[in-house]
N, CA, C and O atoms as a CHARMM CRD file, in Angstrom:
* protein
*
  360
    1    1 UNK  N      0.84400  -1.18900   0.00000 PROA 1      0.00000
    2    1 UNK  CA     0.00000   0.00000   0.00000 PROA 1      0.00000
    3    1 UNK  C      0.88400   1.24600   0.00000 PROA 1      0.00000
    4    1 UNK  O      2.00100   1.30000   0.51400 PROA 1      0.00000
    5    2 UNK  N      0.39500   2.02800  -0.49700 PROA 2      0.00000
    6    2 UNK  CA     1.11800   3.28300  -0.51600 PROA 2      0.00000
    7    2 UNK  C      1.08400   4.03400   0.16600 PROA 2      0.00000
    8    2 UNK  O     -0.10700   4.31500   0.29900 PROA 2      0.00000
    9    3 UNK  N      1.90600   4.88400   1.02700 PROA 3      0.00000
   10    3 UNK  CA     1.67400   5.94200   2.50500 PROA 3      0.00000
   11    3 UNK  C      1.96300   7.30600   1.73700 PROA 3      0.00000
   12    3 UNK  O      2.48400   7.45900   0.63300 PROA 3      0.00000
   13    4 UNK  N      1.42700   8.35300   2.72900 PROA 4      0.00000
   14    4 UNK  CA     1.28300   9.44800   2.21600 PROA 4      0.00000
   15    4 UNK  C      2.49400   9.99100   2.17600 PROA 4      0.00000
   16    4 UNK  O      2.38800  11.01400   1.49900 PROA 4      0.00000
   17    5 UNK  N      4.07500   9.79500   2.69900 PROA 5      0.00000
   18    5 UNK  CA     5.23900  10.03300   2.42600 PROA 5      0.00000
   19    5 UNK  C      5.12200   9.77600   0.82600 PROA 5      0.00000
   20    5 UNK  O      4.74400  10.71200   0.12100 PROA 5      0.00000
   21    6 UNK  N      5.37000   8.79500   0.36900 PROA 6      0.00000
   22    6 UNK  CA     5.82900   8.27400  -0.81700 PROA 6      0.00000
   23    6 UNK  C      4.46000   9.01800  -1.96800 PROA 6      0.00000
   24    6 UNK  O      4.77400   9.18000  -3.14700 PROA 6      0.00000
   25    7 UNK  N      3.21700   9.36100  -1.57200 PROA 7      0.00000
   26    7 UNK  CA     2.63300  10.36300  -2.26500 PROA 7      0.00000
   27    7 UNK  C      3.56500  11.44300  -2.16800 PROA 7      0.00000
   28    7 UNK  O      4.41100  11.29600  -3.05000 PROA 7      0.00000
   29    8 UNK  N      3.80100  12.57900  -1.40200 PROA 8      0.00000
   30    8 UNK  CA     4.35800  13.55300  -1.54200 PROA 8      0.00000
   31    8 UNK  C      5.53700  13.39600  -2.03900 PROA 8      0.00000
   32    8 UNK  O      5.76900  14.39300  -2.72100 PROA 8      0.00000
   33    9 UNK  N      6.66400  12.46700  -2.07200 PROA 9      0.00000
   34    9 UNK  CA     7.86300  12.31900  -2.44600 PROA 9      0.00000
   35    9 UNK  C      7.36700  12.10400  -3.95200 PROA 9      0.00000
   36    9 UNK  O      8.08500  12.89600  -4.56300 PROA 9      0.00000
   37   10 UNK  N      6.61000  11.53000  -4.81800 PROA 10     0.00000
   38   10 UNK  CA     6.22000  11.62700  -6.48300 PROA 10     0.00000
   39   10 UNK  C      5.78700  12.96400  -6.50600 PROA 10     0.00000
   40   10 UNK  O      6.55400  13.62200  -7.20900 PROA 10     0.00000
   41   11 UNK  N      4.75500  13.73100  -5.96700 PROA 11     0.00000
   42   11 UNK  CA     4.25000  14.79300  -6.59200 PROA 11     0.00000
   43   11 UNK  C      6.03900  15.75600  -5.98500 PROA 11     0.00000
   44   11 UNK  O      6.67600  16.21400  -6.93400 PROA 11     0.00000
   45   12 UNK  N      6.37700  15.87400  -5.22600 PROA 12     0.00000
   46   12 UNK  CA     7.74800  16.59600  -5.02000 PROA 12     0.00000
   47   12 UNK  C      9.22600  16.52900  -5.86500 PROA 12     0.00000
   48   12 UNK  O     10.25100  17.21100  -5.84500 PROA 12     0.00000
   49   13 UNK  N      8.77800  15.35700  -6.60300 PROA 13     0.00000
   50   13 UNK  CA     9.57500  14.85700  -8.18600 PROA 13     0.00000
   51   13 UNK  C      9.25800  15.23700  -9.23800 PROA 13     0.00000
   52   13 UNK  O     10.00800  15.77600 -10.05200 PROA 13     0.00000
   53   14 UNK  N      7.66500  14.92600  -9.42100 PROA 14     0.00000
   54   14 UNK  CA     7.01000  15.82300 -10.73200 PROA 14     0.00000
   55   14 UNK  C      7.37000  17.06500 -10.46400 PROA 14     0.00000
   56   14 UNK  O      8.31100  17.30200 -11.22200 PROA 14     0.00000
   57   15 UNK  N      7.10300  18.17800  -9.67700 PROA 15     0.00000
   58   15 UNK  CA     7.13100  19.27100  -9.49700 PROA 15     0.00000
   59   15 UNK  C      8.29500  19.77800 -10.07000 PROA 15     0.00000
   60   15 UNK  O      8.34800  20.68400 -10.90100 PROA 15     0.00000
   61   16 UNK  N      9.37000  19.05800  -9.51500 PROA 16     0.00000
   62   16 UNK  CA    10.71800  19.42100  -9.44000 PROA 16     0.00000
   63   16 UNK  C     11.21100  19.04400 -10.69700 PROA 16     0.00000
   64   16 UNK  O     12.31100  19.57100 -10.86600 PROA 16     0.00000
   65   17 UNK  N     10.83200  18.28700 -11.74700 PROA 17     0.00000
   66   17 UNK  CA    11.10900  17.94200 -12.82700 PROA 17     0.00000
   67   17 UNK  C     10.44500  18.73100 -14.08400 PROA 17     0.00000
   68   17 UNK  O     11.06900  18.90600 -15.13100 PROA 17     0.00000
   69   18 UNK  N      8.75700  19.31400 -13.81900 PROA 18     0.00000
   70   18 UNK  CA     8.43800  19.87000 -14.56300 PROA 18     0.00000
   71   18 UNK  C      9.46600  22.00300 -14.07800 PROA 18     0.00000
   72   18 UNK  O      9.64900  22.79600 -15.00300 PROA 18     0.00000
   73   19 UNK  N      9.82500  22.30400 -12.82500 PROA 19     0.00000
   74   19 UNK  CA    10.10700  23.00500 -12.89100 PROA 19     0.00000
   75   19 UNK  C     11.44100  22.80300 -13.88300 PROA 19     0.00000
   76   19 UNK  O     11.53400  23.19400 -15.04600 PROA 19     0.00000
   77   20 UNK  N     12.32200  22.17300 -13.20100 PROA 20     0.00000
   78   20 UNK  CA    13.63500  21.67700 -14.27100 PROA 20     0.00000
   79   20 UNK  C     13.55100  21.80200 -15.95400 PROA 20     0.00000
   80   20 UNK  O     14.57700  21.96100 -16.61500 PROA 20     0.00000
   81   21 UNK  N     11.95000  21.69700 -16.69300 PROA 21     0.00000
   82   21 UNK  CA    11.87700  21.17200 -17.70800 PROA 21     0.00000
   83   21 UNK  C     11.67100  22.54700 -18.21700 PROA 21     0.00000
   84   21 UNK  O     12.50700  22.93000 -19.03600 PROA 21     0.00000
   85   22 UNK  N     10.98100  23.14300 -17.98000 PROA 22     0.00000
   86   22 UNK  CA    10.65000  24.60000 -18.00000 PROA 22     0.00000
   87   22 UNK  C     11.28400  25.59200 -17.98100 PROA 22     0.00000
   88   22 UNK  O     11.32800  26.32000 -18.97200 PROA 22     0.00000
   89   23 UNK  N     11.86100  25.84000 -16.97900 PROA 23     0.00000
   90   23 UNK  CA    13.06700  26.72400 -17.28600 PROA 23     0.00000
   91   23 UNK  C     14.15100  27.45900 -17.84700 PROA 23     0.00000
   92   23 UNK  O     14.61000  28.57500 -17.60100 PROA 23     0.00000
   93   24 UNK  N     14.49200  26.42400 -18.78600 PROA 24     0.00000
   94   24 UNK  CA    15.24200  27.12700 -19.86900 PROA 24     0.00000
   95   24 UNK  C     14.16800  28.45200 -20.77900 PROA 24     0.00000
   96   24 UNK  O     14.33900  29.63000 -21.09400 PROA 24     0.00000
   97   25 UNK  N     13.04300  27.43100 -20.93300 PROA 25     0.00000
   98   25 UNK  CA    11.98900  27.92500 -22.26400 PROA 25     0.00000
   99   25 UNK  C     11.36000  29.41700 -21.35800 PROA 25     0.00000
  100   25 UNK  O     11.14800  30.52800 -21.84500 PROA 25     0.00000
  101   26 UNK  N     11.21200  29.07200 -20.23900 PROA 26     0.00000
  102   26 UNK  CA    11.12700  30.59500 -19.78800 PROA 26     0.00000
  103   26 UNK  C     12.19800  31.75100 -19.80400 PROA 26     0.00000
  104   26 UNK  O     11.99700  32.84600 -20.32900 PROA 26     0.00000
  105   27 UNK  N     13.27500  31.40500 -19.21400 PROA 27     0.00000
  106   27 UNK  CA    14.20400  32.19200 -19.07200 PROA 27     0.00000
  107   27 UNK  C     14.37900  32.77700 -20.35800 PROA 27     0.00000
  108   27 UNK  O     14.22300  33.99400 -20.45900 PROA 27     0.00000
  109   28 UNK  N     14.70900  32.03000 -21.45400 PROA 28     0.00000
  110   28 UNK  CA    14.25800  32.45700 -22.66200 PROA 28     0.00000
  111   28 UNK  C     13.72500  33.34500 -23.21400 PROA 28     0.00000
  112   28 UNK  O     14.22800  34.25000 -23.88000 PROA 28     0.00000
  113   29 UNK  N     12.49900  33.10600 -22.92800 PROA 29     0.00000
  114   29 UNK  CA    11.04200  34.43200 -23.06200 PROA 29     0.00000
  115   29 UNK  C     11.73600  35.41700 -22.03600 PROA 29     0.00000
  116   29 UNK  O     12.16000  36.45700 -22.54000 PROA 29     0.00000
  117   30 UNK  N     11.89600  35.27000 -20.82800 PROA 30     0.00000
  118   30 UNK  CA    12.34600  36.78500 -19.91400 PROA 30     0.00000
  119   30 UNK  C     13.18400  37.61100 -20.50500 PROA 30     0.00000
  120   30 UNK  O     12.99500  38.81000 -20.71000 PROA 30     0.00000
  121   31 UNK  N     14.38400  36.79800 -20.86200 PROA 31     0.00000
  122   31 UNK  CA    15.59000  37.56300 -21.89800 PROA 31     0.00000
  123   31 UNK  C     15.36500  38.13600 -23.01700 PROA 31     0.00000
  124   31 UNK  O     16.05800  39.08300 -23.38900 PROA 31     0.00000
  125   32 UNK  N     14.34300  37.64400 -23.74200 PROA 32     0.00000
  126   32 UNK  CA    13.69500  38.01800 -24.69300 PROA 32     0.00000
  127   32 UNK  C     12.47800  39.17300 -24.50000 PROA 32     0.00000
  128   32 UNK  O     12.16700  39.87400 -25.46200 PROA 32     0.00000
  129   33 UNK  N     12.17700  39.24200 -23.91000 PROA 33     0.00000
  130   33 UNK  CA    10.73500  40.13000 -23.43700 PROA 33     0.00000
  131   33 UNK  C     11.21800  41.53100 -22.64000 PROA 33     0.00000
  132   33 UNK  O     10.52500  42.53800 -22.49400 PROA 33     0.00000
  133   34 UNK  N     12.96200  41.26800 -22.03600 PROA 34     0.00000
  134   34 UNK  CA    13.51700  42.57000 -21.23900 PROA 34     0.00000
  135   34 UNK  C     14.41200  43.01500 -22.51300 PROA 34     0.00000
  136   34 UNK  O     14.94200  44.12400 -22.45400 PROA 34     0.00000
  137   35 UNK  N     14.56700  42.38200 -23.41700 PROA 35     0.00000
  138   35 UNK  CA    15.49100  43.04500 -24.43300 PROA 35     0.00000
  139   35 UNK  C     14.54800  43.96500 -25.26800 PROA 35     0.00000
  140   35 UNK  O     14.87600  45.07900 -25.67600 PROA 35     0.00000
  141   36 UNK  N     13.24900  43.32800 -25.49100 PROA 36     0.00000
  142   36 UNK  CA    12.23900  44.25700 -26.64900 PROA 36     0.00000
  143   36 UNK  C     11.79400  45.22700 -25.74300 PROA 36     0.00000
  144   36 UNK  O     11.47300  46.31300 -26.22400 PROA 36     0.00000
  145   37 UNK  N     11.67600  45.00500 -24.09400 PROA 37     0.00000
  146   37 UNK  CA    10.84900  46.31300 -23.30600 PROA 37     0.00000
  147   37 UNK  C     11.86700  47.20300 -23.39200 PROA 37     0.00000
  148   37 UNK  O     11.56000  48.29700 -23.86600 PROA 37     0.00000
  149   38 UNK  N     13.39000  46.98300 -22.95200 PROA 38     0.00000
  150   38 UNK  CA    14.35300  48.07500 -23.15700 PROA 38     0.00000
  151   38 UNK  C     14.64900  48.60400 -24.46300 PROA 38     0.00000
  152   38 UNK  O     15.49700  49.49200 -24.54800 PROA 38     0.00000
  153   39 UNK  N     13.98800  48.12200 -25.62400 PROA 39     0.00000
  154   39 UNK  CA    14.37200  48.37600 -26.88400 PROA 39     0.00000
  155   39 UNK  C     13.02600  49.10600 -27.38600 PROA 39     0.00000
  156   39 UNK  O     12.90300  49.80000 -28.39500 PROA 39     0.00000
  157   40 UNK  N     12.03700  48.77200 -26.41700 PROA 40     0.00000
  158   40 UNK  CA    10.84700  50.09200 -26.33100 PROA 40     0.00000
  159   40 UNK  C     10.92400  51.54300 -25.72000 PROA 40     0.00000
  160   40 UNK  O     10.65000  52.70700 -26.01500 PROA 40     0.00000
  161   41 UNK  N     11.30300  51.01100 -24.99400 PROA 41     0.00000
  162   41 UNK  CA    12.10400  52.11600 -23.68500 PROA 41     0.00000
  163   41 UNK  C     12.73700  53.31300 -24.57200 PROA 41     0.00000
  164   41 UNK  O     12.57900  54.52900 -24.46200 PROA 41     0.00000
  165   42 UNK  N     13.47900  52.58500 -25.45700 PROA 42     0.00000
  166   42 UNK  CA    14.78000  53.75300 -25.37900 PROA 42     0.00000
  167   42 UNK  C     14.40500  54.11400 -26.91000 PROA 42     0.00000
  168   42 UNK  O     14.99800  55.09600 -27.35700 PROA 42     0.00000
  169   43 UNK  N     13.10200  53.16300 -28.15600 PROA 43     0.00000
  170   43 UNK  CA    12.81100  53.89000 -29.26400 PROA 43     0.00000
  171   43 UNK  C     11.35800  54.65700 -28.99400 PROA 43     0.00000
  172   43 UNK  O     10.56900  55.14900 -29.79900 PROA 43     0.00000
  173   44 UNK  N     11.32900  54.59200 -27.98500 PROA 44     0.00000
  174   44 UNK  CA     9.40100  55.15900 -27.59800 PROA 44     0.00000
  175   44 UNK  C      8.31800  54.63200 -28.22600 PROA 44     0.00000
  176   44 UNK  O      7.17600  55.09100 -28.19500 PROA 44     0.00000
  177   45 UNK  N      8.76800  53.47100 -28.90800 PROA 45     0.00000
  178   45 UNK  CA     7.72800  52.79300 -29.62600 PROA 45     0.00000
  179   45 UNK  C      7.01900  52.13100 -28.51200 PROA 45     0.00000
  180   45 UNK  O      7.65000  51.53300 -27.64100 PROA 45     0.00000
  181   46 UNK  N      5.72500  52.21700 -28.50600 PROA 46     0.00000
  182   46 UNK  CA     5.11400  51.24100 -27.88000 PROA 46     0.00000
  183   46 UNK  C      4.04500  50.58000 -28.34600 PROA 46     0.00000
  184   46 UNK  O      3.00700  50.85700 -27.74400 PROA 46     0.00000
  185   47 UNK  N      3.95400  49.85700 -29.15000 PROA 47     0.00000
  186   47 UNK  CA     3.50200  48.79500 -29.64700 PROA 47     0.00000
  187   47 UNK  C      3.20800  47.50500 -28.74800 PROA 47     0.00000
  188   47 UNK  O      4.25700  46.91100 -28.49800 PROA 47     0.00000
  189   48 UNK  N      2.40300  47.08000 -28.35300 PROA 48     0.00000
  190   48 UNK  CA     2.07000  46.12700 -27.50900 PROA 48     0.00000
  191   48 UNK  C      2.23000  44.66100 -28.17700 PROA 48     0.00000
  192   48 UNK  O      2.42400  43.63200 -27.53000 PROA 48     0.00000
  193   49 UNK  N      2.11700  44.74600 -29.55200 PROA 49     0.00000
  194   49 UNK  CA     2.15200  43.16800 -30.08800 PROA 49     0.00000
  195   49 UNK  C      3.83200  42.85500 -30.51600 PROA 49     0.00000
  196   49 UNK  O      4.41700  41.79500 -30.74000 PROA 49     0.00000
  197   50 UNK  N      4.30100  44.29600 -30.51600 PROA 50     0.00000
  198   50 UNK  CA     5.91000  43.95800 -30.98000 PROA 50     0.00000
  199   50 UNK  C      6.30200  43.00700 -29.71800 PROA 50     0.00000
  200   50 UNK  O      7.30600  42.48500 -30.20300 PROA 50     0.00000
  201   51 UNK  N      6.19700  42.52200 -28.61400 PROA 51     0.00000
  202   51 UNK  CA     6.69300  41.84200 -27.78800 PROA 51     0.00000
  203   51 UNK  C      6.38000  40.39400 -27.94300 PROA 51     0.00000
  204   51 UNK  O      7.14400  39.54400 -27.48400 PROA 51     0.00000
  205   52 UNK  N      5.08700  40.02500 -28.68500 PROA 52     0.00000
  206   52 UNK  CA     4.96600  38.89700 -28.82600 PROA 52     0.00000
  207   52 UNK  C      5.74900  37.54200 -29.64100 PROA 52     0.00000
  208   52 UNK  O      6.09000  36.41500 -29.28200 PROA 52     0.00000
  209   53 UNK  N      5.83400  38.43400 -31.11300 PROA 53     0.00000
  210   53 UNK  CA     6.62500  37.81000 -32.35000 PROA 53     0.00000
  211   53 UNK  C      7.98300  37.38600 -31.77900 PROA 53     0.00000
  212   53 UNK  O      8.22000  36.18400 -31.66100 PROA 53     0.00000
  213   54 UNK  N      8.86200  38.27700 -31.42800 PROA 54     0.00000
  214   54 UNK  CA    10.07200  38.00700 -31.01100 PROA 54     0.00000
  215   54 UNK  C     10.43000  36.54900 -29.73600 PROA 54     0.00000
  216   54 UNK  O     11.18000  35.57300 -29.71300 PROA 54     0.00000
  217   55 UNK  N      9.33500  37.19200 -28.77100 PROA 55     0.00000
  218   55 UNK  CA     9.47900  35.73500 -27.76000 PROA 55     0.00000
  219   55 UNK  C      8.86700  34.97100 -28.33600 PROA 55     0.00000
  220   55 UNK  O      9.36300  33.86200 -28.14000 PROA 55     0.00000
  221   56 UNK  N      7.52200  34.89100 -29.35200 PROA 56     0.00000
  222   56 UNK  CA     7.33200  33.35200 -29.76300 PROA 56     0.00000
  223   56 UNK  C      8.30600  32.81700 -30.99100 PROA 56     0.00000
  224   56 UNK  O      7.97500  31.69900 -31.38600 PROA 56     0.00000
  225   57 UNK  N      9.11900  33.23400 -31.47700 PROA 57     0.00000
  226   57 UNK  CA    10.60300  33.10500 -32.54600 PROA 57     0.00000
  227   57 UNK  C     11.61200  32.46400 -31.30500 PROA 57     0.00000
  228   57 UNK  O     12.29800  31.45700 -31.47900 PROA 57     0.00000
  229   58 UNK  N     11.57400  33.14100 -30.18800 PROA 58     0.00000
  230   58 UNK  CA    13.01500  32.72500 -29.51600 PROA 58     0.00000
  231   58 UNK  C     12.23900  31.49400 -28.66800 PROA 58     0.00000
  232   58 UNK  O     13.07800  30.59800 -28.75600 PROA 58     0.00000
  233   59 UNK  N     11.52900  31.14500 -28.18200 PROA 59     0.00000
  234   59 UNK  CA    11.17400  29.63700 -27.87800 PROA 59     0.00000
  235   59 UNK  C     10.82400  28.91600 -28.54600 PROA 59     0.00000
  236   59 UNK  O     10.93800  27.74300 -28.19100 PROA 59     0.00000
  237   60 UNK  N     10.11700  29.25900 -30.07300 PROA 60     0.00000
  238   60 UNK  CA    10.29400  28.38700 -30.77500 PROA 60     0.00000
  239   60 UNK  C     11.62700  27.68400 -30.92700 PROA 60     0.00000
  240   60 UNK  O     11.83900  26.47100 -30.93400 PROA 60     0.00000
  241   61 UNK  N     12.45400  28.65100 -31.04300 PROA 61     0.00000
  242   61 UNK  CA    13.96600  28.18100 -31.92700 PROA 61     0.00000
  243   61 UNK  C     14.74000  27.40900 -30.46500 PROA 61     0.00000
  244   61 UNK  O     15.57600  26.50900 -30.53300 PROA 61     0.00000
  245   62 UNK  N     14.21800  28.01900 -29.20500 PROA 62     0.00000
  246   62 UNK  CA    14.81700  26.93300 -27.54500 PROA 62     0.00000
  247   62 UNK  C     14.48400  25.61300 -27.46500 PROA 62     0.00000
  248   62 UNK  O     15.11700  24.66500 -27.00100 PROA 62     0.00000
  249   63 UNK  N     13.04000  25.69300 -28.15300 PROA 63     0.00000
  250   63 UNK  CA    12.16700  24.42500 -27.99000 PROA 63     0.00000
  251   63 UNK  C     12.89900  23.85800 -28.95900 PROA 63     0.00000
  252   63 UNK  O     13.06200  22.76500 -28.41700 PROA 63     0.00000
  253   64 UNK  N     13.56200  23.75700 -30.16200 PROA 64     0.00000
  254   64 UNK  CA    14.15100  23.16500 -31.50600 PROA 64     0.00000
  255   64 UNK  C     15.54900  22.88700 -30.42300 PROA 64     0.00000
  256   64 UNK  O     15.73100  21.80100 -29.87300 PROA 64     0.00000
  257   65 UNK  N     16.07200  23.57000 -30.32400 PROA 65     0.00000
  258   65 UNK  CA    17.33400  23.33500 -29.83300 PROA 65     0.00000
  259   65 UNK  C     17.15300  22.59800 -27.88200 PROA 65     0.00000
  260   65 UNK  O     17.98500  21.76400 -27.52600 PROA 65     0.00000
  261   66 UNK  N     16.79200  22.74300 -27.55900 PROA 66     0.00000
  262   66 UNK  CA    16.63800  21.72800 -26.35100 PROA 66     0.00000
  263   66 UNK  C     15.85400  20.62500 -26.24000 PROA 66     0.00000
  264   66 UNK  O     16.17400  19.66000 -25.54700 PROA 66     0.00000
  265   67 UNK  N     14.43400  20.72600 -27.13000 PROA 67     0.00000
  266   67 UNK  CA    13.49300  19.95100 -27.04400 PROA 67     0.00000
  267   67 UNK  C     13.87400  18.75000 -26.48600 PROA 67     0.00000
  268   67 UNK  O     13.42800  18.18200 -25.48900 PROA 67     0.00000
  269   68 UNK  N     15.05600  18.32000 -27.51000 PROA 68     0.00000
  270   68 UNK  CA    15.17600  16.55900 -27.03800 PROA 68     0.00000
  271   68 UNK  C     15.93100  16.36500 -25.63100 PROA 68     0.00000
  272   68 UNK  O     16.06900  15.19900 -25.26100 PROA 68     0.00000
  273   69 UNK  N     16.39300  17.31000 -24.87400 PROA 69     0.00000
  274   69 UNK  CA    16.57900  16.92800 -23.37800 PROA 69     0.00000
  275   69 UNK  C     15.63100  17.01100 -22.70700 PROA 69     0.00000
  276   69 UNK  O     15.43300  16.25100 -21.76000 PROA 69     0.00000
  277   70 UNK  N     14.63800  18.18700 -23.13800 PROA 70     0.00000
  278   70 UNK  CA    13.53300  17.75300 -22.41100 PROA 70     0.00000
  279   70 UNK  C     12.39000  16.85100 -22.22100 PROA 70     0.00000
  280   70 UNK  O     11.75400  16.72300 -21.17500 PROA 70     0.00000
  281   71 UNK  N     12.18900  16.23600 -23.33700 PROA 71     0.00000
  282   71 UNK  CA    11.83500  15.36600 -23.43500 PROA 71     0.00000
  283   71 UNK  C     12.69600  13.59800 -23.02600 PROA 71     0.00000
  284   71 UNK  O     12.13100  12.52700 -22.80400 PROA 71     0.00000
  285   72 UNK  N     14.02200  13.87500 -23.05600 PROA 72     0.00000
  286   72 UNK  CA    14.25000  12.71100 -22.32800 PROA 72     0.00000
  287   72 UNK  C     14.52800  12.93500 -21.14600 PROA 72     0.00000
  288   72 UNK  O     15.16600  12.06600 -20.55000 PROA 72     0.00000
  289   73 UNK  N     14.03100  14.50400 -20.24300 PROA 73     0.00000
  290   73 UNK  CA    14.18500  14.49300 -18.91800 PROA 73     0.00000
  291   73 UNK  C     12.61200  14.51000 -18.56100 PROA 73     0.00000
  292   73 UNK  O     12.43900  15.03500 -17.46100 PROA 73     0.00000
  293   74 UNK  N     11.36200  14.06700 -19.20100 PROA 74     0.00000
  294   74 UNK  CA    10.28300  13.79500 -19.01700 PROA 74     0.00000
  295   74 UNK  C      9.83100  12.36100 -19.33600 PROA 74     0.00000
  296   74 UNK  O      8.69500  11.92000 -19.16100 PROA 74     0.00000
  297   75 UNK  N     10.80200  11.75400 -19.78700 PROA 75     0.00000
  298   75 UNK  CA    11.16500   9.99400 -20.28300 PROA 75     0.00000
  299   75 UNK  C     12.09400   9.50700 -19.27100 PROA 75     0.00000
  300   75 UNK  O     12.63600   8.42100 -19.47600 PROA 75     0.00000
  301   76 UNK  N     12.24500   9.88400 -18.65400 PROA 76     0.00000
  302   76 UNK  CA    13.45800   9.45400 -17.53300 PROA 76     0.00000
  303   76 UNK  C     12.67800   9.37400 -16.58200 PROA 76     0.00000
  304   76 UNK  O     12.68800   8.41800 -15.80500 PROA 76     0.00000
  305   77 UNK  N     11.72300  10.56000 -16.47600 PROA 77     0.00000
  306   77 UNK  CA    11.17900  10.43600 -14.95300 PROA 77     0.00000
  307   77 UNK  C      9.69900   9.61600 -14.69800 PROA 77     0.00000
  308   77 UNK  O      9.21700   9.21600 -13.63800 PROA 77     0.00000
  309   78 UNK  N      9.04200   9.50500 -16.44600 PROA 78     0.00000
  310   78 UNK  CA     7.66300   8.70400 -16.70100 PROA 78     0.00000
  311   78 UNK  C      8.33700   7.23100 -15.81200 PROA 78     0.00000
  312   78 UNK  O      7.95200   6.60700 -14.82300 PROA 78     0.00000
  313   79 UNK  N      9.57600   7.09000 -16.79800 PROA 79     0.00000
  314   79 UNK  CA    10.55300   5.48900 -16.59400 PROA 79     0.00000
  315   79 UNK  C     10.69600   5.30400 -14.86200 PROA 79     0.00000
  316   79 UNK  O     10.09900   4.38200 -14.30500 PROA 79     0.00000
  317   80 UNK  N     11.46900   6.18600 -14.15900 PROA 80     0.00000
  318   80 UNK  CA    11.40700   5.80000 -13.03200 PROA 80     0.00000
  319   80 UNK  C     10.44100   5.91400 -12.27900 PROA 80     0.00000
  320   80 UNK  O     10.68800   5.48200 -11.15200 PROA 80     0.00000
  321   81 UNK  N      8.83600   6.55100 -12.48900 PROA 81     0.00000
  322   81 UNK  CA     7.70200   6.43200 -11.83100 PROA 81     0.00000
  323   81 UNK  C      6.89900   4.77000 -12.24200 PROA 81     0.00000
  324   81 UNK  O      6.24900   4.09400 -11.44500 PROA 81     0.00000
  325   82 UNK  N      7.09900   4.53300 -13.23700 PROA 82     0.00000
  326   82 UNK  CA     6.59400   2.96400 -14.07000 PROA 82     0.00000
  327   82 UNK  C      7.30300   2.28500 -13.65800 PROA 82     0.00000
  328   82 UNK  O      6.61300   1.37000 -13.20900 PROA 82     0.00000
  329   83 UNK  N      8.74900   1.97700 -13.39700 PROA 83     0.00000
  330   83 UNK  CA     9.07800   1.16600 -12.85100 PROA 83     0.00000
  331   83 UNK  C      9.10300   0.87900 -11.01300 PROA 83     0.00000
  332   83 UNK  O      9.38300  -0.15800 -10.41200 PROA 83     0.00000
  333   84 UNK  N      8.80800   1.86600 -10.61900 PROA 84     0.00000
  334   84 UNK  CA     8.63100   1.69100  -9.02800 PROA 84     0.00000
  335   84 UNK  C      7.32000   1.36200  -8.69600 PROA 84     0.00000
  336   84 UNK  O      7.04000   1.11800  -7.52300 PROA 84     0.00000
  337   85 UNK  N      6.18900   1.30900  -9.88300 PROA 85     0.00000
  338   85 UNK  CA     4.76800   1.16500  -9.51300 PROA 85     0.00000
  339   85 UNK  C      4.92500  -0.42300  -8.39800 PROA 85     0.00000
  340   85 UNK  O      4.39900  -0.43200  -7.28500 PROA 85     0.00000
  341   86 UNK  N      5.53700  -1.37400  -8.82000 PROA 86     0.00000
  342   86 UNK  CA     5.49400  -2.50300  -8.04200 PROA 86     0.00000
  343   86 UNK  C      5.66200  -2.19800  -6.72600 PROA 86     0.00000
  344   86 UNK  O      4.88700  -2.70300  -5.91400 PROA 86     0.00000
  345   87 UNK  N      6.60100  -1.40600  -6.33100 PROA 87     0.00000
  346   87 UNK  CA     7.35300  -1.16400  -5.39200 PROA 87     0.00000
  347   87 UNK  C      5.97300  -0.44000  -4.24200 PROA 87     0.00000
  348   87 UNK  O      5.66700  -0.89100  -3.13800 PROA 87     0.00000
  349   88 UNK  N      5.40700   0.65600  -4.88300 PROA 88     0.00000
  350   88 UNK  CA     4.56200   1.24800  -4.46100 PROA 88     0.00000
  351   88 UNK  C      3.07900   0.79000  -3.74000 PROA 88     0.00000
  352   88 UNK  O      2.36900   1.25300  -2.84800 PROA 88     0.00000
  353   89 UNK  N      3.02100  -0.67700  -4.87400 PROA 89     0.00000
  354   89 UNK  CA     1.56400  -1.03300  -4.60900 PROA 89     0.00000
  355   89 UNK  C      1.26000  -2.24500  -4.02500 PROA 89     0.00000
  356   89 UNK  O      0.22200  -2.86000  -3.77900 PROA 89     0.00000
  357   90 UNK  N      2.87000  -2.48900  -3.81400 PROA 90     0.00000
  358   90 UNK  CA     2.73100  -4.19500  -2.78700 PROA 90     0.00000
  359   90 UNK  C      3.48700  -4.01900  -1.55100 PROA 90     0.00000
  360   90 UNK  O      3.55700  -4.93700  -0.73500 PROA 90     0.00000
């Protein structure tokens, strides 16, 4: 049977894995989103949609270039939740 430790210790893995997974693709967008606000800033343009194009170009192109770690750091952790199910439920 499963105790409520070993609940919180999976959801405290997911968590920690989807934060892990995420991160790059945000940081991304932040770097991207403080470069076009300071590049509003200082041409007085303010255009509200100019911020969008640029961060959805630069995570597109993060998501191309990291995708496949993240995805085998979301295959790593499916793998070690499937394989402990035994462990968990007897």
């Amino acid at each position: 049977m499963i105790t409520q430790e070993q609940v919180l210790d999976i959801a405290k893995d997911a968590i920690y894995n989807i934060i892990i997974t995420a991160a790059p693709l945000l940081l991304i967008s932040l770097i991207v989103g403080l470069i076009v606000s300071i590049f509003q800033t200082v041409t007085s343009i303010q255009e509200q949609t100019l911020t969008f194009v640029p961060k959805i170009l630069a995570v597109f192109t993060g998501l191309m270039l990291i995708g496949s770690w993240m995805m085998s750091n979301i295959t790593d952790f499916m793998t070690r939740l499937w394989s402990s199910f035994s462990f968990y439920l007897g």
